[in-house]
N, C-alpha and C positions, 0 to 999 in steps of 0.2 A: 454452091449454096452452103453459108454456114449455119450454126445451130440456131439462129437467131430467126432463121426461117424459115422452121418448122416444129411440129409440135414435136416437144423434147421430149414427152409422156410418153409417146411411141416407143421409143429405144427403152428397149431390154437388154440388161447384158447376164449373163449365167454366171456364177462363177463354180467351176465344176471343182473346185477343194480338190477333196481327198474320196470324191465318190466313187471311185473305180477301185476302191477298196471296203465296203460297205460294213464287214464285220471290224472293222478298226476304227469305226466313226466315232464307239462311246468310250473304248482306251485314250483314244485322240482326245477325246472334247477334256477328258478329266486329264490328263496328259499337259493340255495346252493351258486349263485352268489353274493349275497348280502352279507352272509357268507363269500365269500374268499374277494371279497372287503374289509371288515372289518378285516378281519387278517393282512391282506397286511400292509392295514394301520395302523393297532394297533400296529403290531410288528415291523414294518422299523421305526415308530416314534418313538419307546419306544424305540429304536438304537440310534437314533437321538438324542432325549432328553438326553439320560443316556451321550452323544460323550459331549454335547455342556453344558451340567451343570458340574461346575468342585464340587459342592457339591456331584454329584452324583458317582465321582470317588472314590468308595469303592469299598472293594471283593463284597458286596454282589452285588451292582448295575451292577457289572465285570460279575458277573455269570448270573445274570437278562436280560442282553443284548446277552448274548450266546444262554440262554435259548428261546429268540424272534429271536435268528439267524433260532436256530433247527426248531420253531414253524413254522416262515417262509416259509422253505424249504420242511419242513415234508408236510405241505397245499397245496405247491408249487407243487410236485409230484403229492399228491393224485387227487386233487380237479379237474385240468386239466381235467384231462381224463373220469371222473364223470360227468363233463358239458356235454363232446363229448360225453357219450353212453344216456343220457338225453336227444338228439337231434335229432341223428339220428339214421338209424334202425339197421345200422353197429358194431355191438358190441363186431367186433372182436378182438384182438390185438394178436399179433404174437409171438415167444418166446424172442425174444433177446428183444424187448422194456416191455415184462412182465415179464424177468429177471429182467432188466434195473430201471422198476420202483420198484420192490421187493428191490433191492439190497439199492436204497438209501433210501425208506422208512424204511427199517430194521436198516440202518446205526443212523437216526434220529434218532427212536424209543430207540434203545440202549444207543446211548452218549446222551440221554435225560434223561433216567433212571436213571442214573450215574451221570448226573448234579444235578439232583434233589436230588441226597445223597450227593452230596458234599455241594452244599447250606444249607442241613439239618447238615452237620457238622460246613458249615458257621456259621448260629444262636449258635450250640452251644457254638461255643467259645467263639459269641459276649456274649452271657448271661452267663454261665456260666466259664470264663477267662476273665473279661472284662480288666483287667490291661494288658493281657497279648496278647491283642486280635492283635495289631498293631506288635507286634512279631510276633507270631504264623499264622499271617493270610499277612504276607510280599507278594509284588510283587511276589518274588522267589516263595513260595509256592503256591500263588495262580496259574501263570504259569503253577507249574510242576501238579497240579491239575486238571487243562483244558488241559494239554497234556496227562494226563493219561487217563481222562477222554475219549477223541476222539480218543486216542491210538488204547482204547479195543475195542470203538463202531465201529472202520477201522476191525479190529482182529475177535468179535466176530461175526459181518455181514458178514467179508468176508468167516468164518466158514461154515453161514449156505448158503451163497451161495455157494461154494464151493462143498456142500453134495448135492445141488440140481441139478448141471452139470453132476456129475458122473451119473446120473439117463441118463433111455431113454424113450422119448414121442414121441407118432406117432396120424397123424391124427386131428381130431377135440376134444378141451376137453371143458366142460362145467365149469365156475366158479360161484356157488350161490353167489355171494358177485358183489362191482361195483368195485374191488382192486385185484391185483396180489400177495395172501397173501401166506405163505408156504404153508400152511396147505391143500389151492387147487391145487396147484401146485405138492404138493410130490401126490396126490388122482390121479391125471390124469396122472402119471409117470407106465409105463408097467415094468418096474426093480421091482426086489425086494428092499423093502423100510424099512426092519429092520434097517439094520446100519444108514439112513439117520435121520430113525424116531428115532430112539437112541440119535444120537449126537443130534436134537432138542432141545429134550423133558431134557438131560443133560441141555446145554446150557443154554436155554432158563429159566427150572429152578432157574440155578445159576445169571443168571441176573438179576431177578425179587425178587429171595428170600432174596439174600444177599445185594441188594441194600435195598429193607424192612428191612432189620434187621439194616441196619444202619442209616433206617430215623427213626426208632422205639426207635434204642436205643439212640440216639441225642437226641429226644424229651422225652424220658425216664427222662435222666438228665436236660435237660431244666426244666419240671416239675417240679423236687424234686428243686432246685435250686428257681424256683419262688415262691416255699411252703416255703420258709426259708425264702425269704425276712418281711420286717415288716411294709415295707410300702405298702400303697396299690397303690399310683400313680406308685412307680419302680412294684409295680405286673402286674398293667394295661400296663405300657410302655414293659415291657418284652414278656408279651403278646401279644399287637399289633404289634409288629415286626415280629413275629412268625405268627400270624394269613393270610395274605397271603400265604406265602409258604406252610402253614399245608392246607388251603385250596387247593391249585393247587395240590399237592401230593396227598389227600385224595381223589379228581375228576380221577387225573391219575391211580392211581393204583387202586384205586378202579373198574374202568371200565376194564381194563386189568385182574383182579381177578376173575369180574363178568363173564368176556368170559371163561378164566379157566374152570369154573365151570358150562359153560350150555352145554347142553347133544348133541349129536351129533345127532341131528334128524330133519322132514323136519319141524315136528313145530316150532321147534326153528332158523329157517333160516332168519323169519323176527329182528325177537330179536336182533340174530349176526349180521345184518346188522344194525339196530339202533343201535345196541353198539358200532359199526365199523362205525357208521357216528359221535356217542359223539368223540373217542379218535385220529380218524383220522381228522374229522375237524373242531368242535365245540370246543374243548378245545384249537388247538392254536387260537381260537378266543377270546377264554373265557380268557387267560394268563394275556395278556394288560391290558384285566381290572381287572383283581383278583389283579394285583399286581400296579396300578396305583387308584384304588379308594379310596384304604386306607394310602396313600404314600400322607404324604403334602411337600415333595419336588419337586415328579414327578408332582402332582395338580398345586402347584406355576409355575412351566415351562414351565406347559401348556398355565395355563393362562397367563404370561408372554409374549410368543409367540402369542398369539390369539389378545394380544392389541399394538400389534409392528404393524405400520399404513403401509400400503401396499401405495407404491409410482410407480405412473405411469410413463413411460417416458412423458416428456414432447417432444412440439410437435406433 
């Protein structure tokens, strides 16, 4: 029996945060708030900046400001709801709003995975095709890039929600984490959960592996390419371009790999939730600045704007 046939009001899901540490809940709330403060602004500025500097009108600044779209929205979702069970003693949330939040956390997660291989193909063209790079890297393709891109992250999210509806939950279910993640959600489903955990474990694979392989193999060829040059400033300058983005990719997937691989036990629950506080809200904070500290056009903009004299009404 799927959701569709029976009352969804029924299902309660808990989400038990950070309650098993009770005197840490108002460090945490203002902890975490100061955090999303800083996202907020780091990423609607770094829109800003990238909108109003016409230097900054390249593919890659194109993708940089998408990427502070997703970072935005993804913090936007989570962090919300992470304040509220930080507060008060209520820590329920219901099925349709912990579908709701699943569904667009997942959509982020994915068309960000997939940004972050397209930008890894950005660099390689810029370094390795540079004559050819204002061809190969046109308005048109960048476009059809970032349509592909949100295409799949609409297609593959709408997948795994999809496999999570046909399921049936009844009653109160408990979620170790402060987020409406699958993995709790298919646990608390009374269906058999083969075919759902199938298509996942497929899916989600192919997201993860095949976007690796293609930030792997872009910087593959970047490498060998900046081994052949002869100078050292074009080796430094091909590098620093690259050094942001290898950075932010190497924090993403690296944390995402590291969940992979921790074992499904109750020791390991505080782990999965620090690791689920790095990639759900410390990273889109970390973004803005991974990719603006080493950037002296974003630097110049800033400072720019920061000495434009603020004019009162008169009067």
């Amino acid at each position: 029996m799927g959701t569709s046939d029976r009352n969804e009001s029924d299902v309660i899901f808990i989400l038990l945060g950070f309650s098993d540490y009770p005197e840490l809940q108002i460090p945490l709330f203002l902890l975490f708030l100061v955090i999303y403060m800083i996202t907020v602004v780091g990423n609607l500025g770094m829109i800003v900046i990238i909108r109003i500097n016409p230097k900054l009108h390249t593919p890659m600044y194109l993708f940089l400001s998408h990427l502070s779209f997703l970072d935005f929205c993804y913090s936007s979702v989570i962090t919300p709801k992470l304040l509220q069970i930080l507060l008060v003693e209520d820590r329920s949330i219901s099925f349709g709003p912990c579908i709701t939040q699943y569904s667009f956390a997942a959509i982020c997660v994915v068309t960000e995975a997939f940004l972050l291989a397209a930008m890894a193909y950005d660099r390689f063209v810029a370094i390795c095709n540079p004559l050819l790079y204002v061809v190969v890297m046109s308005q048109k393709r960048c476009a059809l890039l970032l349509t592909a891109v949100y295409t799949w992250g609409l297609i593959s999210s709408s997948i795994f929600i999809y496999s999570l509806l046909i399921l049936s939950f009844s009653g109160i279910n408990i979620i170790n984490n402060f987020l409406c993640e699958y993995s709790a959600i298919l646990s608390a489903s009374i269906s058999d959960k083969y075919v759902t955990a199938t298509i996942f474990f497929v899916l989600a694979n192919f997201n993860t592996f095949s976007t690796l392989i293609i930030v792997l193999t872009s910087y593959l060829f970047i490498f060998v390419t900046v081994l052949k040059m002869h100078s050292a400033s074009r080796r430094y300058k091909a590098f620093s371009t690259c050094a942001s983005h290898l950075t932010g990719v190497t924090i993403f997937f690296g944390i995402i790999l590291f969940l992979y691989c921790m074992p499904s036990s109750k020791s390991s629950w505080l782990l999965v939730r620090i690791n689920t506080v790095f990639y759900t809200i410390v990273i889109p904070m970390l973004n803005p600045l991974i990719y603006s500290l080493r950037n002296k056009d974003v630097k110049e903009t800033i400072r720019k704007l920061m000495e434009v004299p603020v004019r009162w009404p008169s009067g």
